[in-house]
MIMI-436771 format. One record per residue: residue number from 1; chain; x, z, y of N, C-alpha, C in turn. Coordinates in steps of 0.05 Angstrom, whole numbers. Each point is the difference from the previous one (the first is absolute). Layout:
REM MIMI-436771
REC num chaine n_east   n_up n_north ca_east  ca_up ca_north c_east   c_up c_north
REC NUM      A      X      Z       Y       X      Z        Y      X      Z       Y
...
END
This chain:
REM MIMI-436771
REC num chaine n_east   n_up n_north ca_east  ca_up ca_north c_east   c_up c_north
REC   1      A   1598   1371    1388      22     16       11     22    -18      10
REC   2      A     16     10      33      18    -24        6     21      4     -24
REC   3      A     18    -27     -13      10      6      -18     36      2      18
REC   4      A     -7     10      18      34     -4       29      0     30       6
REC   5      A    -29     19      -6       1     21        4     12     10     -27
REC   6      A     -8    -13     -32       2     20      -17     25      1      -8
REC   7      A     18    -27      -5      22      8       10     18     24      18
REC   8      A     17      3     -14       8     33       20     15    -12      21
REC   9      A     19    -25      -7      19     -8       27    -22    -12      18
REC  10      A    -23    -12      -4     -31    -10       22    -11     28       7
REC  11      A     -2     17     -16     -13     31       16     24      6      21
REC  12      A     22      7     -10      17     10       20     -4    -11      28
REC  13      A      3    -25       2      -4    -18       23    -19      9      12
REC  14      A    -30      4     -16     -15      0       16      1     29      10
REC  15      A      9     22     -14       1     21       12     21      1      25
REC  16      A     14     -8       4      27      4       14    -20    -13      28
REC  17      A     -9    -23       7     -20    -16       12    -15     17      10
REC  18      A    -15     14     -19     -21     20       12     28     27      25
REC  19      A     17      4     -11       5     18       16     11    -10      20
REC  20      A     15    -30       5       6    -11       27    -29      4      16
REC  21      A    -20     -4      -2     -27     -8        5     -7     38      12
REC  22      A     16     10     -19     -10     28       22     15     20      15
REC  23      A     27    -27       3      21     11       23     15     18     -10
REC  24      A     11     -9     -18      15     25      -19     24    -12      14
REC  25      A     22     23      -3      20     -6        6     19    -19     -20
REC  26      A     19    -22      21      20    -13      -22     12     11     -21
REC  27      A     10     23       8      21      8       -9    -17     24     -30
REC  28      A    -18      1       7     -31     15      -21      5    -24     -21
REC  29      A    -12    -28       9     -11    -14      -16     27    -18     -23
REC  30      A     25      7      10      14    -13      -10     10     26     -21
REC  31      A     -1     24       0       7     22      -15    -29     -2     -22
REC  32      A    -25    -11      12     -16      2      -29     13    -33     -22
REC  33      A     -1    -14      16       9    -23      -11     23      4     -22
REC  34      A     12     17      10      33     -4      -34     -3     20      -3
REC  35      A    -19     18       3     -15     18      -19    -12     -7     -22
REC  36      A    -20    -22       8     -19     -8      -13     14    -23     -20
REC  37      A     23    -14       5      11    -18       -7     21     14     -27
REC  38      A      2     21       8      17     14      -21    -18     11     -17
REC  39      A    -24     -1       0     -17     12       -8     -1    -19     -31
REC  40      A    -10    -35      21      -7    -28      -22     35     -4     -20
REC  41      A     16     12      15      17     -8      -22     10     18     -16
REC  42      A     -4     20      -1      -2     22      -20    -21    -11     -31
REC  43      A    -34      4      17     -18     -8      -15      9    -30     -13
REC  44      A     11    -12      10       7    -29      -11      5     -7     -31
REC  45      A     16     28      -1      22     -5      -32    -19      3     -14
REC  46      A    -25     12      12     -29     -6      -23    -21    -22      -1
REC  47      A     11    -14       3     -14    -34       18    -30     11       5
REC  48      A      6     16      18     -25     12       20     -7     -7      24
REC  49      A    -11    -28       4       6    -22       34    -32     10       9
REC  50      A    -23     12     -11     -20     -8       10    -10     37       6
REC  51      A    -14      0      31      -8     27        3    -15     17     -19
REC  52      A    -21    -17      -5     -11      8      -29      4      9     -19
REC  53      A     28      4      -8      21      3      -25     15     26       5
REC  54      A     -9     17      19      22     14        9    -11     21     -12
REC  55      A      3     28     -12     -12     17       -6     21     27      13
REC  56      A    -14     25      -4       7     29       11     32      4     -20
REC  57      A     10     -7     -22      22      8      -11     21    -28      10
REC  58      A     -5    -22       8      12     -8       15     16      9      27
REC  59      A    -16      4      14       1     18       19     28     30      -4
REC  60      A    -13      8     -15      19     26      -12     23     -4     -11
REC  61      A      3    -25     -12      25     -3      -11     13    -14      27
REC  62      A    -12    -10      13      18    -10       26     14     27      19
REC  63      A    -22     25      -3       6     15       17     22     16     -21
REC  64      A      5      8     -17      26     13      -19     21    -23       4
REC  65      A     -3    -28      -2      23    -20       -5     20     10      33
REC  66      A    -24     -2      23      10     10       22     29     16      10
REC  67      A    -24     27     -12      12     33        3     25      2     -28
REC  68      A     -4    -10     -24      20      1      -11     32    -19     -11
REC  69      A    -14    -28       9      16    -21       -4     16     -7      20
REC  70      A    -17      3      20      10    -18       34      6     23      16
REC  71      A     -5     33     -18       4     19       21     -4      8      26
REC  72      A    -28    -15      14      -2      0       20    -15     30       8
REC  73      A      1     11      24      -5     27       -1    -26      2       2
REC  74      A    -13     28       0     -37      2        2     -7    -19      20
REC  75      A     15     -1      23     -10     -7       28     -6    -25      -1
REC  76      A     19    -14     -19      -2    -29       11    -20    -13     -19
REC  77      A      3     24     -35     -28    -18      -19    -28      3      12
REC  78      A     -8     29       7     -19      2       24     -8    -24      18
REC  79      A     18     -4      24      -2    -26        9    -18    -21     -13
REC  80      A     18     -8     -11      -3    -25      -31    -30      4     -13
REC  81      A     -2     21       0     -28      4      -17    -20      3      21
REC  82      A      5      0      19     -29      2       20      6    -24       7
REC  83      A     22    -18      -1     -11    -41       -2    -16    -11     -17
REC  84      A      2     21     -26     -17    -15      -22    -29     12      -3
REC  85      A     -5     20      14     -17     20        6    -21    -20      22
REC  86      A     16     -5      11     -13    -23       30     -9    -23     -23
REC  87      A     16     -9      -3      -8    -30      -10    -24      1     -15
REC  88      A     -4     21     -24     -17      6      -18    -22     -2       5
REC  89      A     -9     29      30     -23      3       13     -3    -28       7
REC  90      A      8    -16      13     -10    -30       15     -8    -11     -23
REC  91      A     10     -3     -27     -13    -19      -24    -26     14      -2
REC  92      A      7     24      -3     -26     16      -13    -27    -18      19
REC  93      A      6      8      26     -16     -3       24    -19    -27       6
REC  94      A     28    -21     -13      -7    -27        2    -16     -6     -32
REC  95      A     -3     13      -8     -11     -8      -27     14    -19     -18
REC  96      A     25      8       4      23    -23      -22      7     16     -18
REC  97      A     -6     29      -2       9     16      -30    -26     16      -3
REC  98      A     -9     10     -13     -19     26       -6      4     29       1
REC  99      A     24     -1     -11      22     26        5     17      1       5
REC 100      A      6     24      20      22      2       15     28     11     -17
REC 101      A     20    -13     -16      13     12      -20     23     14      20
REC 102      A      3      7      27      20     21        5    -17     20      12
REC 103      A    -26      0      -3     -14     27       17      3     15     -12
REC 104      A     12     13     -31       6     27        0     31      6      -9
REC 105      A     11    -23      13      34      4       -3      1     22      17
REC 106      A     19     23     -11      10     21       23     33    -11      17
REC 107      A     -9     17      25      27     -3       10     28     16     -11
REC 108      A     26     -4       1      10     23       -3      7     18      20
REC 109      A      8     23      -5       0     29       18     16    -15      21
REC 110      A     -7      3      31      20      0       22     12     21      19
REC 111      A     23     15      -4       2     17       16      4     -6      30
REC 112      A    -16      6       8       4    -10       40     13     14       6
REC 113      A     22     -8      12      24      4       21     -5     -5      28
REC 114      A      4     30      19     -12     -7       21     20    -19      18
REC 115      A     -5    -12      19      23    -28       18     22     26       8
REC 116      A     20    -34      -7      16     13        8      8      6      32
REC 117      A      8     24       9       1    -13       27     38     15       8
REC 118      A      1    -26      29      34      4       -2      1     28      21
REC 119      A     25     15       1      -2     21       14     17    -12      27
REC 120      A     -3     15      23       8    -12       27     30    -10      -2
REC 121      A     18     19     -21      37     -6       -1     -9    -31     -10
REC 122      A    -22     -4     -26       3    -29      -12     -2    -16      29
REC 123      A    -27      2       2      -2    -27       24     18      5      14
REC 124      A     16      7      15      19     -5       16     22     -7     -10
REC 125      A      7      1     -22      24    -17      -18    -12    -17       0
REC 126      A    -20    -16      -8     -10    -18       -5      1    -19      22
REC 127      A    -12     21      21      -2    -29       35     37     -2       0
REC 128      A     14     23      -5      39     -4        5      9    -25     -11
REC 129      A    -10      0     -22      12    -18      -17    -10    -37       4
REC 130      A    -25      5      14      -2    -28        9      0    -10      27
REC 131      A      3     14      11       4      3       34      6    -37      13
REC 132      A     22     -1     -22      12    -29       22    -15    -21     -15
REC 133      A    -29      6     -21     -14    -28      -10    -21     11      20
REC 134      A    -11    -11      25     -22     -1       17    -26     -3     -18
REC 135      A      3    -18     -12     -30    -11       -4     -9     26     -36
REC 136      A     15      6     -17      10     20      -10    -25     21       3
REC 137      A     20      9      26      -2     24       12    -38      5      17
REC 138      A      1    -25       9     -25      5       14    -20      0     -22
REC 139      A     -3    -16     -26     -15      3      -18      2     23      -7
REC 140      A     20     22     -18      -3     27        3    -12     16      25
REC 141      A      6     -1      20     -10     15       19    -35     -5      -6
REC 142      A    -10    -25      -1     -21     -9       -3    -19     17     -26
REC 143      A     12     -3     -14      -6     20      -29     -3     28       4
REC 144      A     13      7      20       9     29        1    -10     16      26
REC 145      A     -7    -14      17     -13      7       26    -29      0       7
REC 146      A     -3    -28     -17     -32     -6       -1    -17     -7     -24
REC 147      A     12     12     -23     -11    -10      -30    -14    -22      -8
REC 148      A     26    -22      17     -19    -24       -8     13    -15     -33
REC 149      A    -24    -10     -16       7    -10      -27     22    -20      -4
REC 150      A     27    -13     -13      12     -5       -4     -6    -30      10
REC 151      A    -27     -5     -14      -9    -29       12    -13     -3      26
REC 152      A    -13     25      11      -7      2       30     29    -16      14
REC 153      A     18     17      -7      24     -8        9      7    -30       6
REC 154      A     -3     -9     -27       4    -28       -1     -7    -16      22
REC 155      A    -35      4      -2     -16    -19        9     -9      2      23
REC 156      A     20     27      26      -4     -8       25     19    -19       7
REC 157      A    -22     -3      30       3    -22       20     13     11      18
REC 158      A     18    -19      11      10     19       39    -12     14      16
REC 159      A    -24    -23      -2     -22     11       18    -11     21     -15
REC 160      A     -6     10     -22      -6     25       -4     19     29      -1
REC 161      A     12     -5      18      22     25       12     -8      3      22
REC 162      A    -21     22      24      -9      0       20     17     18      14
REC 163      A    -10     13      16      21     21       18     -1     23     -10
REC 164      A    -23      7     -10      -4     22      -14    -11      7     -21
REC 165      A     -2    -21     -19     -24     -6      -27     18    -21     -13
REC 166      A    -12      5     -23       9    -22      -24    -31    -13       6
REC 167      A     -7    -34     -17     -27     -1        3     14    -17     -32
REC 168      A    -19     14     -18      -1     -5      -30    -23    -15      -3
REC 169      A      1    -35      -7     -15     -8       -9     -4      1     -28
REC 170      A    -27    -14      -7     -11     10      -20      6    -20     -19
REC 171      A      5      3     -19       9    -18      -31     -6     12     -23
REC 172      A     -6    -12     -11      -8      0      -29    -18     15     -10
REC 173      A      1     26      -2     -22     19      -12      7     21      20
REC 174      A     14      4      14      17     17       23    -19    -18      30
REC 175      A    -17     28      18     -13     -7       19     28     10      25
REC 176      A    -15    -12      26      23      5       15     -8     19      23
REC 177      A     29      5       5      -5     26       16     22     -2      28
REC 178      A      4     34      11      11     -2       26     19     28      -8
REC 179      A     27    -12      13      19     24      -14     18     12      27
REC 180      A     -1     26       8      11     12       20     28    -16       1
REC 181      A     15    -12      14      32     -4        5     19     22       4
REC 182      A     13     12       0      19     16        1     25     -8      12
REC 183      A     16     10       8      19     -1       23     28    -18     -17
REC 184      A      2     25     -19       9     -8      -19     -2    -22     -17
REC 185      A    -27    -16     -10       4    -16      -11      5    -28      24
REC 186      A    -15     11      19      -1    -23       19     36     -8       6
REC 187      A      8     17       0      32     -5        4     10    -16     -12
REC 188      A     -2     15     -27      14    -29      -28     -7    -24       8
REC 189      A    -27      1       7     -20    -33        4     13    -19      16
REC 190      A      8     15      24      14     -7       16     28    -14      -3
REC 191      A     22     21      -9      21     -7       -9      0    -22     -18
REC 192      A    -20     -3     -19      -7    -30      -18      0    -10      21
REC 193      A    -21     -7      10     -13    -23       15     26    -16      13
REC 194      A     26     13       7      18     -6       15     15    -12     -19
REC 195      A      3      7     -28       9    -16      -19    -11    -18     -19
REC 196      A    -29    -10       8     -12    -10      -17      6    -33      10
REC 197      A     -6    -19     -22       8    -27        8    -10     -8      23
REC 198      A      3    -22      14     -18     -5       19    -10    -29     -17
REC 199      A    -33      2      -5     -10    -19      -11    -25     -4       2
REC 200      A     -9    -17       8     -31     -8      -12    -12     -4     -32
REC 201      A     30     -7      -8     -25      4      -31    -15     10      -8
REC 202      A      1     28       7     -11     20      -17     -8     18      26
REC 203      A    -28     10       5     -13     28       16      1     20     -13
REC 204      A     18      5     -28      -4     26      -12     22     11      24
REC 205      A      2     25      -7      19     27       11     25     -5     -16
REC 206      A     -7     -2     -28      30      6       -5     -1    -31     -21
REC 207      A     29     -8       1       0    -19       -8     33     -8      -8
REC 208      A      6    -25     -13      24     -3      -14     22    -15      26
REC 209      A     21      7     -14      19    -22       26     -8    -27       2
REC 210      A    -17     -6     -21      -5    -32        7    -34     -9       3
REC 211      A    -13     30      12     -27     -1       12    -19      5      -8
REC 212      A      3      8     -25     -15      3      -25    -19     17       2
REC 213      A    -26     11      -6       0     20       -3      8     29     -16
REC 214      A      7     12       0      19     18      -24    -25      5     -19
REC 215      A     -1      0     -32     -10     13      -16      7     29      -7
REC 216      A    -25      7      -8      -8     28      -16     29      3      -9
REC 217      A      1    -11     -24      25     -2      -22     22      9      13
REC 218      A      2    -18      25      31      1       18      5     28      10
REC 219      A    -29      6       8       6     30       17      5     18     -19
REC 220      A    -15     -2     -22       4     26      -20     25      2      -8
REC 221      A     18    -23      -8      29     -3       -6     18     10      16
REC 222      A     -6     -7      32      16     12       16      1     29      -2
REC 223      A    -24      9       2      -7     31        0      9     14     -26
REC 224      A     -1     -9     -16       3     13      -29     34      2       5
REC 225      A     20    -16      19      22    -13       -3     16     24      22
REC 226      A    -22      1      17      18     25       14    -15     24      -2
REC 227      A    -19      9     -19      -2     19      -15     25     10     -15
REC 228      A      5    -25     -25      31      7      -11     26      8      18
REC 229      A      1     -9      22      17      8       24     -2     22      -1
REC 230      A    -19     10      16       7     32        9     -8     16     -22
REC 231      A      1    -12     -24       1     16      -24    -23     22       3
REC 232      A    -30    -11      -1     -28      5       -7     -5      1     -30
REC 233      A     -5     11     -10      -5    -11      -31    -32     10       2
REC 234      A     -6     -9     -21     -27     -2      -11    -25     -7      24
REC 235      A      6    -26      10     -23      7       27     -3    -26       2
REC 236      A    -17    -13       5     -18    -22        6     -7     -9      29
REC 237      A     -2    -21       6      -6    -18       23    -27     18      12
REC 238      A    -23      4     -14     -16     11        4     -3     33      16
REC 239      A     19      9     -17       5     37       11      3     -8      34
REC 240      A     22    -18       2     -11      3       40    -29     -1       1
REC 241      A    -13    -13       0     -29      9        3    -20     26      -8
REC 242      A     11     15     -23      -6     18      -10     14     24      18
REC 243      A     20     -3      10      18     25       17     -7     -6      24
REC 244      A    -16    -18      12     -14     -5       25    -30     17      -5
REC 245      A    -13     -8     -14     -19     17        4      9     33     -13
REC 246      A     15      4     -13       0     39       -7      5      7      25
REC 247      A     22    -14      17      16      3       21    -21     17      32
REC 248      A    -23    -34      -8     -31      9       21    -10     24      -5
REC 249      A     -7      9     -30     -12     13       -9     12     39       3
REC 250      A     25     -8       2      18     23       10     -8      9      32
REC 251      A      7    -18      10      -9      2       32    -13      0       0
REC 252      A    -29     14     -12     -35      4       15    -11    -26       3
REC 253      A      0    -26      -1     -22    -22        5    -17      3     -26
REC 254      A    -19     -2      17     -21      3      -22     -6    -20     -13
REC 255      A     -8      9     -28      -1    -19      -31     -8    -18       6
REC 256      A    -24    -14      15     -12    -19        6      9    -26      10
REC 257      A     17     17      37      16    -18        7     20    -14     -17
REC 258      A     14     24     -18      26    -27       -7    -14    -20     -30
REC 259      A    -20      9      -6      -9    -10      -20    -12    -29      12
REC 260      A    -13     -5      33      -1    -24       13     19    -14      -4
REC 261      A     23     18      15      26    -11       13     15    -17     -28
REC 262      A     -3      7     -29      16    -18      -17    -19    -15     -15
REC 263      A    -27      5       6      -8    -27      -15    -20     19     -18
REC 264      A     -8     17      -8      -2      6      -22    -34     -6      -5
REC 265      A    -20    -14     -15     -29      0        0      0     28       5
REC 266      A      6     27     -20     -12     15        3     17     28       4
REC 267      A    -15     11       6      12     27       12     18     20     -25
REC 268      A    -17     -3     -15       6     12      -35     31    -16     -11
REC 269      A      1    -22       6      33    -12       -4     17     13      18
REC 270      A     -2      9      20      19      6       20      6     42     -13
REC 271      A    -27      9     -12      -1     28       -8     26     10     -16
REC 272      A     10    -28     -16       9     17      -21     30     12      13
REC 273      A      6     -9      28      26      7       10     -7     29       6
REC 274      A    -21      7       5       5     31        9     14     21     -28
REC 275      A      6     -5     -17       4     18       -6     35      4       0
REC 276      A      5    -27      21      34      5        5     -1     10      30
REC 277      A    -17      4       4       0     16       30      5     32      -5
REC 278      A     17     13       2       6     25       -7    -19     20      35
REC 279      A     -2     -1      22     -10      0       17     -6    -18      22
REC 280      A    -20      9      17     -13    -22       18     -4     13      19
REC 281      A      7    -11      25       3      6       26    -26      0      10
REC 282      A     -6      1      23     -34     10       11     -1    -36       2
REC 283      A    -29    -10      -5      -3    -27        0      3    -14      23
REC 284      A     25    -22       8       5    -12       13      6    -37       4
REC 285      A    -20     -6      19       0    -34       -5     25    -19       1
REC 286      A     20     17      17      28    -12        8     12      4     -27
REC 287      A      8    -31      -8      22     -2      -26     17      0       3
REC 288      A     24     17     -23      24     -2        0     18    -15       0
REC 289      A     23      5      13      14    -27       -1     30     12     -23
REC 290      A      3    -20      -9      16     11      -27     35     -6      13
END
């Protein structure tokens, strides 16, 4: 047996490895990682270093220390436990344990909360309130016109702003696609473009005063920042994307299309919005402009 696998900090590795290897997303593989990492130092205070050593009441007392010590809510021990849930199956798989000691951990209860989505007065406080940040503003519009992901955002190019299409390349576990332009968003784009640096450093779209490309991190802050502005509460970077598609789904385009239009593998992820569709217009391909 490798003795790098039986080790739990040599399994981790090699699990984490295996999921670069199958295009998992960064931002996936770094949430199993200090999952899994909180996991070894919990188990620790029982000088428990080797996978082998790990048993099912381990496990359980990690998941109560969780929910009752660290207070973290169902949602996020859930999370946490389908890292250790992952990792497990791969030992099992690889033949580095015999038994799987979290396959009959339960989850705890999750009540699903359907997205939130903003109502037309929000977004328009929202675009008010940032009006004179260009680059800001066109990222919202972007979120909100064409449901593109926070990091879609990020990681266009100039050249992927056409006359009438977004063109979404493909990254990470996310395939790429082709996104209607809108009048509206094309405008913001615009109005950036006129305030964006003038630089070769950088071919992204949006980018720092000193050429940068802007991070994830950066946009969410901004957004979360004039969220607090126009005094939004409870709403996430994400809900623009979520109030882009109920928005489609209001106007008659059919489930399919907008389920292309944001990315989604499957048609069944895009389902669960209908039940914020209170009615639906006769099915129509022309999308709304918000």
């Amino acid at each position: 047996m490798n003795n790098n696998l039986t080790s739990l900090d040599g399994a981790i590795s090699k699990f984490l490895t295996r999921l670069k290897n199958e295009n998992r997303s960064s931002n996936t593989i770094i949430a199993y990682e200090n999952d899994l990492k909180q996991l070894v130092e919990f188990i620790g205070q029982d000088n428990v270093v080797n996978a082998n050593q790990i048993g099912t009441d381990h496990i359980k007392n990690f998941k109560n220390y969780l929910l009752k010590e660290k207070k973290y809510t169902n949602k996020t021990v859930s999370r946490k436990l389908n890292s250790i849930k992952s990792l497990f199956r791969f030992l099992t798989a690889s033949g580095v344990i015999s038994q799987d000691p979290a396959n009959n951990i339960t989850h705890p209860k999750i009540s699903q909360k359907p997205p939130r989505i903003l109502s037309p007065l929000e977004y328009r406080a929202l675009r008010d309130v940032c009006r004179d940040d260009p680059r800001s503003y066109a990222i919202i519009e972007l979120m909100l016109q064409a449901g593109l992901r926070i990091s879609e955002a990020a990681n266009l190019e100039v050249t992927d702003i056409q006359e009438d299409k977004i063109i979404v390349r493909p990254y990470e576990s996310h395939g790429g696609r082709v996104i209607p332009l809108n009048r509206a968003a094309k405008k913001a784009i615009e109005d950036y473009l006129e305030e964006r640096p003038k630089t070769k450093k950088s071919t992204n779209l949006f980018i720092t005063k000193n050429g940068n490309p802007l991070l994830v991190r950066n946009i969410r802050n901004s957004i979360n920042r004039y969220f607090k502005i126009a005094e939004i509460a409870d709403v996430y970077v994400n809900n623009l994307r979520d109030t882009f598609v109920v928005q489609q789904l209001k106007a008659g385009v059919p489930l399919n299309i907008v389920s292309q239009i944001i990315g989604h593998k499957r048609v069944s992820s895009t389902e669960k919005y209908l039940e914020l569709v209170e009615e639906r217009e006769t099915d129509n391909i022309k999308l709304k402009e918000l």
